[in-house]
C-alpha positions, 0 to 999 in steps of 0.5 A: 088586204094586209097580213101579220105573221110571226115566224115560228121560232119567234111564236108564243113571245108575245111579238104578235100580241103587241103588234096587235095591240100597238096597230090597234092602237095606231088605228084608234088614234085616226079616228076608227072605231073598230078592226077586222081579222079575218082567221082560218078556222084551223089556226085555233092559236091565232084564233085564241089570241084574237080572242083574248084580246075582245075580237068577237066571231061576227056572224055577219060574213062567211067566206066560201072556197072552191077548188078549181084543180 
């Protein structure tokens, strides 16, 4: 698993768009045709970018929590 963040004084300057865009582009140039992003469903401002940029919700996956303490 690999995760992208952009620290908070430097959201909403387009850092995370292009480094989505670029690492699509790096994946598509060795030869895959498609990408996953998994998002918490609070995280509605990730969740919007991701969307603007053609990611589509699948309705194929769920993932399940449980607290154990």
């Amino acid at each position: 698993m690999n995760i992208l963040g952009v620290k908070p004084q430097y959201r909403r300057k387009g850092l995370g768009r292009f480094l989505l865009v670029d690492g699509m582009k790096w994946v598509a140039e060795r030869g895959m045709d498609s990408t996953r992003i998994g998002v918490y469903a609070k995280n509605e401002k990730a969740l919007d970018l991701y969307l603007s940029l053609g990611f589509e919700k699948d309705r194929s996956s769920l993932w399940l929590e449980k607290k154990l303490k």
